[in-house]
C-alpha positions as CSV (number, residue, x, y, z in Angstrom):
1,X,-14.7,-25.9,-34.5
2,X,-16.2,-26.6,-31.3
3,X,-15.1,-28.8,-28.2
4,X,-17.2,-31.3,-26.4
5,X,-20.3,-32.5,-26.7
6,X,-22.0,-29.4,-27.4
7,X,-22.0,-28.2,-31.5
8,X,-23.8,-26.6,-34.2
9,X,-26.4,-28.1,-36.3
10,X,-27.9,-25.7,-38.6
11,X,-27.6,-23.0,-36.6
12,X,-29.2,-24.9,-33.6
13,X,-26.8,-25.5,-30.3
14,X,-27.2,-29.5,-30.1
15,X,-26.5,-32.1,-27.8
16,X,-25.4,-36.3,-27.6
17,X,-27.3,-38.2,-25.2
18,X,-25.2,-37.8,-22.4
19,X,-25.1,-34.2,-21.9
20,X,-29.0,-33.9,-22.5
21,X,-29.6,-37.0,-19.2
22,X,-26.7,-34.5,-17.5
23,X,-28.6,-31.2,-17.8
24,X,-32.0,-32.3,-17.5
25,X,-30.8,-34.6,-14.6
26,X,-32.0,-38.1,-15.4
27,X,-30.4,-41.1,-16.8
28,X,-29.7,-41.8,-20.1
29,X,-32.2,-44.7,-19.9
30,X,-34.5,-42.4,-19.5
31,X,-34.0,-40.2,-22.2
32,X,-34.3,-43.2,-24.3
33,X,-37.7,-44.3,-22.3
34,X,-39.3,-41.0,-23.1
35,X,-38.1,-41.6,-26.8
36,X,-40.3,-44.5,-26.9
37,X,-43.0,-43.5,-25.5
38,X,-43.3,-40.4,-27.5
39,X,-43.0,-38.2,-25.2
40,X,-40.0,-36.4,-26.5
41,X,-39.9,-35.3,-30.2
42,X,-38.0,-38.2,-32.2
43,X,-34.4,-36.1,-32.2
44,X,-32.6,-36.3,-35.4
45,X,-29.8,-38.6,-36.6
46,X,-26.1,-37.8,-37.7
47,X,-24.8,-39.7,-40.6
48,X,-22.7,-41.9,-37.9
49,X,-26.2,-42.8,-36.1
50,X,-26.2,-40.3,-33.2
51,X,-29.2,-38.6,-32.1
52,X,-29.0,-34.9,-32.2
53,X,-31.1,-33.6,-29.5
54,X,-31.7,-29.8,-28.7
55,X,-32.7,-27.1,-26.1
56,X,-36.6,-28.5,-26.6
57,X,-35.8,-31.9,-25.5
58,X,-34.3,-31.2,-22.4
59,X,-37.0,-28.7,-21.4
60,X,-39.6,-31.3,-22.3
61,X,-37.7,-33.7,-20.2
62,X,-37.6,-31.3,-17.3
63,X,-41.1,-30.6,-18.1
64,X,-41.5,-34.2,-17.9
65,X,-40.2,-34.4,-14.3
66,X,-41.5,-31.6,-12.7
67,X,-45.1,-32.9,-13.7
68,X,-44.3,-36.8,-12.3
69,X,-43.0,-34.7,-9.0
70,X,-46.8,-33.3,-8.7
71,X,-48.2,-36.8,-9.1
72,X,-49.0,-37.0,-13.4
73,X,-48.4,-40.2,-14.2
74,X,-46.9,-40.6,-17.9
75,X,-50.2,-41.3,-20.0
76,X,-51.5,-38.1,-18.1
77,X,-48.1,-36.2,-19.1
78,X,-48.3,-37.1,-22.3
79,X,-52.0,-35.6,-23.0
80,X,-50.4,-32.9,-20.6
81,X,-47.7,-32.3,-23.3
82,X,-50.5,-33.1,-25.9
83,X,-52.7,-30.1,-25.2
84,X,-49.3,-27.6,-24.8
85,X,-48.5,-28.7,-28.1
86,X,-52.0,-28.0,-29.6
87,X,-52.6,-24.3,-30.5
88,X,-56.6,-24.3,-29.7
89,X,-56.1,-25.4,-26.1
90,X,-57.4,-23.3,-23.9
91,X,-55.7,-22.2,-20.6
92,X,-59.1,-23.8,-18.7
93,X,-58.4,-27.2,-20.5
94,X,-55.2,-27.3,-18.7
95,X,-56.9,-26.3,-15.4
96,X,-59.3,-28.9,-15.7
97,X,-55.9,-31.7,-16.1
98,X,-54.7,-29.6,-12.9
99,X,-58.3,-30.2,-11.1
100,X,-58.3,-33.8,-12.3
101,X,-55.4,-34.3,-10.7
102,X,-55.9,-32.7,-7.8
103,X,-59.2,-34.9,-6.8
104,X,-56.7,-38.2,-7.4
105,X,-54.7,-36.9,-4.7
106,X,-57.2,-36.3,-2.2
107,X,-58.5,-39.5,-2.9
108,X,-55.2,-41.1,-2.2
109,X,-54.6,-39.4,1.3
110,X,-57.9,-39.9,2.3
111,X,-57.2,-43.7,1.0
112,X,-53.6,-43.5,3.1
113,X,-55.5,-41.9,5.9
114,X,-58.1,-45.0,6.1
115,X,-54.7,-47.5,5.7
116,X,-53.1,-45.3,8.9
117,X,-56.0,-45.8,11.1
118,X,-56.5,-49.6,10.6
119,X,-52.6,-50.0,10.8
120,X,-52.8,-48.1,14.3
121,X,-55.9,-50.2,15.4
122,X,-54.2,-53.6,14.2
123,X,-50.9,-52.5,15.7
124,X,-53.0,-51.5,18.9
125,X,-54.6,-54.9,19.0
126,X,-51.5,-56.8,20.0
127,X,-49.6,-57.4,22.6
128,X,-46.4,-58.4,21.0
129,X,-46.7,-61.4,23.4
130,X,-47.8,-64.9,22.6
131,X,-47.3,-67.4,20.0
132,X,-47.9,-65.7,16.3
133,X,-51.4,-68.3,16.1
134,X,-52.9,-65.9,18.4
135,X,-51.5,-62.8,16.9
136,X,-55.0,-60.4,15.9
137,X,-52.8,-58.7,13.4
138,X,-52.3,-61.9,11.7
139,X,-56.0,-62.9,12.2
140,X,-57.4,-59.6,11.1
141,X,-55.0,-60.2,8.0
142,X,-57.0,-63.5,7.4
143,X,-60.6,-61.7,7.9
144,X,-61.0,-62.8,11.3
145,X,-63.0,-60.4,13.5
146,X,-62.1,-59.1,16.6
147,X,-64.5,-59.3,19.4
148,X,-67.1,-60.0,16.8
149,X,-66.2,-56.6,15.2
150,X,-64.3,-56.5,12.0
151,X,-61.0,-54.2,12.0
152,X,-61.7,-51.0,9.3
């Protein structure tokens, strides 16, 4: 008989909910999130109601997190986890998710990029003296121009 939360289940090493969140290092709320949202297989119930997850859940979840670190959000996961799944994807599908990604994340630095340069101009702009009715970051925050020129 075995010990722990680890045992046999037809011949398959399974696992309760709280070692999967442990070795796949998330929370258990997690592991029930991604249940929901189908992005982990539906895991199997024992008679007493416990799931019975396995190896594949925790490397989906893993898979799961390693893809959010590179910016996927879930919806894009999912068709992420969608076309690994599918035996007729093709290698240059999932390149073309990679690429997809890829061109959001440029976009978003060059969008941060914009935000840093207007933050340096409005923070430029003022003195840090004077009463707050003549502060130009507050005015530029309200559309207000500055010297008849409007801040990026």
């Amino acid at each position: 008989m075995r010990t722990g939360i680890e045992e046999k289940y037809e011949d398959i090493t399974t696992f309760k909910i709280g070692e999967v969140s442990s070795r796949a290092q998330v929370n258990k709320e997690t592991v029930r999130y991604y249940e929901k949202r189908n992005l982990i297989p539906e895991p199997d119930r024992r008679r007493s109601g416990y799931r019975i997850f396995t190896q594949r859940h925790i490397d989906q979840i893993k898979f799961i997190k390693r893809a959010q670190e590179l910016g996927f959000t879930l919806s894009e996961i999912k068709e992420l986890l969608e076309l690994r799944l599918d035996s007729n994807t093709t290698c240059s599908e999932i390149r073309d998710e990679a690429q997809e990604k890829y061109q959001d994340v440029v976009k978003k630095i060059e969008d941060l990029q914009r935000i840093k340069e207007t933050l340096i101009d409005l923070i430029d702009s003022c003195s840090g003296e004077g009463p707050k009715g003549d502060c130009p970051i507050l005015g530029a925050l309200e559309g207000e121009t500055k010297k008849g020129k409007k801040l990026r």
